[in-house]
C-alpha positions in Angstrom: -27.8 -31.4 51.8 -24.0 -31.9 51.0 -23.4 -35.7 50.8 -20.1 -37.3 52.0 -16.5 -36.7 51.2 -15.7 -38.8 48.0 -12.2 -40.1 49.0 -12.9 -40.7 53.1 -16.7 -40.5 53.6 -16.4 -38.0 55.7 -18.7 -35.4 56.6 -18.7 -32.0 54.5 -20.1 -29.0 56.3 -19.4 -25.0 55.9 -19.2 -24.6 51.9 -17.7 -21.8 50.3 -21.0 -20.5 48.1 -20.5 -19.0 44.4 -22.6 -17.4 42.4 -23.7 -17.0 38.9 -20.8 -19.6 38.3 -20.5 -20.9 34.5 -22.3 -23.9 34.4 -19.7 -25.8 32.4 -16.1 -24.6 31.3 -17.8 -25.7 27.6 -21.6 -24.7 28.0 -21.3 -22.4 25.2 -24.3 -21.3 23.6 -26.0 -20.7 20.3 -27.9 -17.4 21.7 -27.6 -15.0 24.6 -31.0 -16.1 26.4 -29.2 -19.5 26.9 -25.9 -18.7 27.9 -28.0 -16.4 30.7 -29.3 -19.3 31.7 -26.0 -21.3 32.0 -25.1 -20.6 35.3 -25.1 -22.3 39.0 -24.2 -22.0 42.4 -21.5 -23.9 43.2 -20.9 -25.0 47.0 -17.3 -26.1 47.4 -16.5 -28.3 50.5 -13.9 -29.6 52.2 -13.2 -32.9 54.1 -12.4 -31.9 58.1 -11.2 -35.3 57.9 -9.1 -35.7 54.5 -9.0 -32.2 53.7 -9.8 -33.0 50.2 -11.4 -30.0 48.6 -14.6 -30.8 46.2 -17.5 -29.7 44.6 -20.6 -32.2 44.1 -22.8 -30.5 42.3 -24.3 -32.1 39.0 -21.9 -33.6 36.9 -21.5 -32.1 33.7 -22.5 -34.6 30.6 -18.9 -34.9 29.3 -17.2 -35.9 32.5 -16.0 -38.8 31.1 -14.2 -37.6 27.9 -10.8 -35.7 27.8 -11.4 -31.8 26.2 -8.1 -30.4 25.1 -8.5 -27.4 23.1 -5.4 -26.9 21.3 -2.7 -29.5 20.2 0.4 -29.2 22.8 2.3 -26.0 22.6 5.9 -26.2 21.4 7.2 -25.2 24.7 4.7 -27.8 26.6 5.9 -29.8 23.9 9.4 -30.2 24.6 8.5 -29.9 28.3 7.4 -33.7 28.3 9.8 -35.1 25.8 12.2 -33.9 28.5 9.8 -35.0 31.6 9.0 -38.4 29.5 12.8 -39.1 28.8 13.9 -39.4 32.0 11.5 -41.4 33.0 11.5 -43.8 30.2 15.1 -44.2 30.2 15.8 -44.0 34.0 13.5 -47.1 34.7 13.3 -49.0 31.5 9.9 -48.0 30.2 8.3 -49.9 27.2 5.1 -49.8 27.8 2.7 -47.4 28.7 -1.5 -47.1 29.7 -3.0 -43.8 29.9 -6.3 -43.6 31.3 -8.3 -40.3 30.2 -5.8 -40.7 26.6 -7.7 -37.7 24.6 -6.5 -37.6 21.6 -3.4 -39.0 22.2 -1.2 -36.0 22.8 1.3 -37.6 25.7 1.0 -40.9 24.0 2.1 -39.5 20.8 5.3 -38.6 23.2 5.6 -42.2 24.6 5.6 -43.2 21.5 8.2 -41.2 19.5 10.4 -42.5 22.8 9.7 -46.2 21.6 7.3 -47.0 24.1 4.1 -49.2 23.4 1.0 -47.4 23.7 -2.1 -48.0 25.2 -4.8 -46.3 27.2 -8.4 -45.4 27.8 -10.8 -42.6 26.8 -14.5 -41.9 27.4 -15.1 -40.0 23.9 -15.7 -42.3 21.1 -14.2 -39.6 18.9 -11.3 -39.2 20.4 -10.4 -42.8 21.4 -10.6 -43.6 17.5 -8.5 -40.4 16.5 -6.1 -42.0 18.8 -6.4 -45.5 17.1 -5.9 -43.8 13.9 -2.5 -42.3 14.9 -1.3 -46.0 15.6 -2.3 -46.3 19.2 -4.2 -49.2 21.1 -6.8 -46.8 22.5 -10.1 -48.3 24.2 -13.3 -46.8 24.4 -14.4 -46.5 27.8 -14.0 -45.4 31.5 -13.0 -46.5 34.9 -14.7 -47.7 37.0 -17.3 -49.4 34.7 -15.0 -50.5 31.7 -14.0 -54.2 32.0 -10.9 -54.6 29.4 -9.7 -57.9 29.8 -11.5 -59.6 27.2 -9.1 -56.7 24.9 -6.4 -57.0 26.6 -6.5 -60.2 29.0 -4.1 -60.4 31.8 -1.8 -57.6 30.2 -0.1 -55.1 32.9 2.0 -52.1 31.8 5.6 -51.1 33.0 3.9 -47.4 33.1 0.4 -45.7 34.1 -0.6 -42.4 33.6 -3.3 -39.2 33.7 -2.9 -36.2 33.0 -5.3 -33.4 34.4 -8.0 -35.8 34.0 -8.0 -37.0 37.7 -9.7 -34.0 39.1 -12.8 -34.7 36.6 -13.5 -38.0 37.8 -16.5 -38.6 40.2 -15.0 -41.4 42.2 -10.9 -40.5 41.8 -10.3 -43.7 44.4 -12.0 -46.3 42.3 -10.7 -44.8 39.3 -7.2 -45.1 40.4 -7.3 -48.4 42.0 -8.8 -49.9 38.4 -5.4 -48.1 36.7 -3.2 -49.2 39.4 -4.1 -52.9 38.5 -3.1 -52.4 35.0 0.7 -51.9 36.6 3.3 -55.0 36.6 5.0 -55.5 39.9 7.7 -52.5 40.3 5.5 -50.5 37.9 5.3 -46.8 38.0 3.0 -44.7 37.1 2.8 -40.4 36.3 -0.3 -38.5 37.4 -1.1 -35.4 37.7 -3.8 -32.6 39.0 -4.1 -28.7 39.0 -2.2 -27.6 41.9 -4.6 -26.0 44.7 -2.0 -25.3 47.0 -1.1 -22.5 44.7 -4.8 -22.0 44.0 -5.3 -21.2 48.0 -1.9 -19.6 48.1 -3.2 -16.5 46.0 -7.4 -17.0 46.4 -8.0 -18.1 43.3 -12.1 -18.4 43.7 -12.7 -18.3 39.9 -10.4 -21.4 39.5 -13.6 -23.2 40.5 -15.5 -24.9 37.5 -18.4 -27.2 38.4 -16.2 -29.9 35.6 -13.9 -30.1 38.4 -14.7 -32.2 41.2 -11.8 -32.5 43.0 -9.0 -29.8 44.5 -5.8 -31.6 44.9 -3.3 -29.8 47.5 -0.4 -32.2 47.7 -1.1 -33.8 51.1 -4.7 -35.1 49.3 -3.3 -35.8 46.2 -0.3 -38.4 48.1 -3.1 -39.8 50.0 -5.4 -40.1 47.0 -2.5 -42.2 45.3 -1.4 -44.3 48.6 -5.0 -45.5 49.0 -5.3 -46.3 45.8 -2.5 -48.6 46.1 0.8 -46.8 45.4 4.2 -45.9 46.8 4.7 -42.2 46.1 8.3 -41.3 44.8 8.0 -37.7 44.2 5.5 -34.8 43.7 6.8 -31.3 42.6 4.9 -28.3 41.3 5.7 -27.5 37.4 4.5 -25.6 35.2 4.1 -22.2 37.2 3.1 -24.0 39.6 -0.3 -24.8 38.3 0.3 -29.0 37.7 1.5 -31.2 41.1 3.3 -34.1 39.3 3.2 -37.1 41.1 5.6 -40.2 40.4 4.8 -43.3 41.9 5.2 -47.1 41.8 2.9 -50.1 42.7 2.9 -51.1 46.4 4.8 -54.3 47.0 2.5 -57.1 48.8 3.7 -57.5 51.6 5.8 -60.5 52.8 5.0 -62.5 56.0 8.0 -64.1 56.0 10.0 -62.3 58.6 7.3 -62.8 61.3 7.5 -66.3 61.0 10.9 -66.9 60.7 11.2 -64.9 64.3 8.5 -67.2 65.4 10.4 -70.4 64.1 13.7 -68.5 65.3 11.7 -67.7 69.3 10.3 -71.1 69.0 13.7 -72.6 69.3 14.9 -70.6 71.7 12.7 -71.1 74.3 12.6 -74.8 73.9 16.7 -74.3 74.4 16.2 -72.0 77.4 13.6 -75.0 78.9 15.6 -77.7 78.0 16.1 -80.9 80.2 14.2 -79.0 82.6 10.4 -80.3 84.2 7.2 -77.7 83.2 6.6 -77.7 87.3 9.9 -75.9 87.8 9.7 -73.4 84.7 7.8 -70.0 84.4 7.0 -66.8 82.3 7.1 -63.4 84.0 4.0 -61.2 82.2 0.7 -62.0 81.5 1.3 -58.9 79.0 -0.3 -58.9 75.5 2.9 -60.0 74.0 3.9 -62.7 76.6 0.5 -63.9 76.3 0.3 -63.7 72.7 3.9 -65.9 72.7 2.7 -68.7 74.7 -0.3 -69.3 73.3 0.9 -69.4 69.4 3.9 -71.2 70.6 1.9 -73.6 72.4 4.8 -73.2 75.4 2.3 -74.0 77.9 3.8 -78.0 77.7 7.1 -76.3 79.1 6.2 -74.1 81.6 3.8 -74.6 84.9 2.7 -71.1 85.1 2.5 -67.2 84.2 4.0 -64.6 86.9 2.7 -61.1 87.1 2.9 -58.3 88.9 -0.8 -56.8 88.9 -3.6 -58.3 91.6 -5.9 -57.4 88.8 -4.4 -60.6 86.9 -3.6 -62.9 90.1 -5.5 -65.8 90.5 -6.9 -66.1 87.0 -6.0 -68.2 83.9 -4.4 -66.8 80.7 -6.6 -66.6 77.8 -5.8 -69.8 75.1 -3.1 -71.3 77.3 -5.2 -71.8 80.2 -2.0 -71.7 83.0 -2.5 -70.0 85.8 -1.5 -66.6 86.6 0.4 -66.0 90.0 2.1 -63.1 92.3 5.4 -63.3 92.0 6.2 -64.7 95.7 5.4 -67.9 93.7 9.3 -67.9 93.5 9.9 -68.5 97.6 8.3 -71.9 97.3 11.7 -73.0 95.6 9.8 -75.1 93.3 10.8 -72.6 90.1 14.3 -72.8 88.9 14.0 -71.1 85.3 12.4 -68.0 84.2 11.7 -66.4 81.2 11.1 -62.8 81.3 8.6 -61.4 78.9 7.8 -57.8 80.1 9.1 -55.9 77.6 10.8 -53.0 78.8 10.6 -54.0 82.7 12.7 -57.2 81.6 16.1 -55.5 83.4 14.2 -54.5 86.7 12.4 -57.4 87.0 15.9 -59.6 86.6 17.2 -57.2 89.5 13.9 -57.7 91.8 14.3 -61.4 91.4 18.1 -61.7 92.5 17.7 -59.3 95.3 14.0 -60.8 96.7 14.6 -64.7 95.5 16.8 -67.4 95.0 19.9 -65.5 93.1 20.5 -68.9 91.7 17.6 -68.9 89.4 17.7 -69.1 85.5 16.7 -66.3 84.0 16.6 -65.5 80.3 14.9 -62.6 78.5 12.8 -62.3 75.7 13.9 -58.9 73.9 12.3 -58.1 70.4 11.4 -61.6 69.3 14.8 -63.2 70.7 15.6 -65.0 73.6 18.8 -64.1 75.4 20.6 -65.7 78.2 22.4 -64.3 81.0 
């Protein structure tokens, strides 16, 4: 039974089944009997939810350990001293965290920029290669490796992977761990093979059972957004077999907008009210946001009631601010002299209803987007 989607939870049905698939992309074997025996059926899913494409079969033993076969080409080479430049330079990169580091190929890049070096990688090999070269390399993998008692409270101006991603069991936990290792207005560079090309022309025997994730670009933006980041830009390089994401840490958000309209609404209802007795004042709209206002605002100590249109409402008490709720012929009793219209987008027909059905003499003030204006 498949289980459930590894980024949403979702439900996986309908695989796409392959057979006598390599086991491994590095089961290689000593004899021909084993390497017969090397093979699996792999049942690739995808997400009708996400749309994340996966496989989640067995993992293979080395999932955790970065397996470059050959040292960067020249032409790769010079590829990310170009790709790194701009990046460093453009937002004032000094220090960087890799997680999945290898053997410290792109950090040996980061570094001939002039760019402390750090990062994380599952093969104790290859981390210590790395230290070797002058890097601060940690052995490890995330989720699971705790590094502040290395590194304490440290955060890095830069985080990155690079086709590492797609190997990782749990990409979302993965990424939020990185994404905490960023300062605020930190960026980070990640990428993934590219499956929109993959589906574009087919490509079945791209599928490798070290791969548990497809990224199309659409899965790989929501990957990084849920993992906590703004995305900036994702192309296709590299003949289109690498998306290239570049992102930065989300921004907490700030509350302080809503409550300076609240302090802002606060005072001018109290304006709207003033010198005038709660028996003689109303609200038009027992709405959710007319509601919502008197309540928070505690307004019932200015006004003597809540006027609505709906019989559904009539002749019951508003949730919190306990004032009754009324028909609107409230207002040929000549008791109300002020009110303060709170129905959104019927605000202007109400207005008009009142002066052609009541006392045209009336106050009436609107509230409009968190502000209270006056006729």
């Amino acid at each position: 039974m498949p289980g459930r989607c590894i980024l949403c939870a979702g439900d996986l049905k309908n695989p796409l089944s392959l057979n006598n698939m390599p086991a491994s992309a590095q089961g290689f074997t000593r004899s021909s009997t084993e390497a017969a025996q090397a093979s699996i059926i792999m049942d690739i899913f995808s997400c009708q939810y996400c749309g994340l494409v996966q496989y989640q079969g067995p993992l293979v033993p080395y999932y955790k350990e970065v397996i470059r076969s050959t040292r960067l080409s020249d032409p790769m080479l010079q590829f990310r001293n170009n790709q790194f430049s701009a990046l460093v330079s453009n937002n004032g990169i000094r220090s960087v965290f890799e997680l999945g580091a290898g053997g410290a190929e792109y950090l040996d890049v980061f570094k001939f920029l002039g760019v402390k070096t750090y990062g994380i990688e599952g093969s104790k090999i290859l981390a210590h290669q790395a230290r070797e070269s002058g890097h601060s390399v940690y052995d490890g993998f995330f989720p699971g490796t705790d590094l502040a008692s290395q590194i304490g409270e440290k955060t890095f101006d830069l985080v990155t992977s690079f086709n590492f991603i797609e190997h990782l069991p749990d990409p979302l936990a993965s990424l939020r761990t990185l994404t905490q290792l960023l300062n605020s207005g930190g960026k980070a560079i990640l990428e993934v093979p590219n499956f929109d090309m993959i589906s574009q022309f087919g490509l079945f025997n791209e599928f490798i059972s070290d791969h548990r994730s497809y990224f199309t670009e659409k899965t790989f933006s929501l990957l990084l957004s849920m993992a906590g980041l703004e995305i900036l830009s994702v192309d296709s390089i590299w003949e289109n077999y690498i998306l290239s994401a570049v992102a930065e840490k989300r921004k907490p958000v700030t509350w302080t907008p809503y409550l300076d309209v609240r302090s802002s609404l606060c005072d001018g209802v109290e304006k709207f009210f003033s010198g005038s007795p709660a028996l003689e004042n109303a609200i038009w709209s027992a709405g959710h946001q007319s509601l919502a206002t008197i309540s928070n605002l505690q307004l019932e100590k200015f006004i003597s009631c809540i006027i609505d249109s709906s019989p559904n409402k009539q002749s019951t008490f508003s949730p919190a601010s306990s004032l009754p709720i009324v028909a609107p012929d409230v207002l040929s009793e000549g008791k109300i002299k002020r009110v303060l219209l709170a129905a959104a987008g019927f605000n202007s027909e109400i207005s008009l209803s009142i002066k052609e059905n009541f006392d045209p003499s009336i106050k009436i003030a609107f509230l409009n987007k968190g502000v209270v204006e006056f006729e």
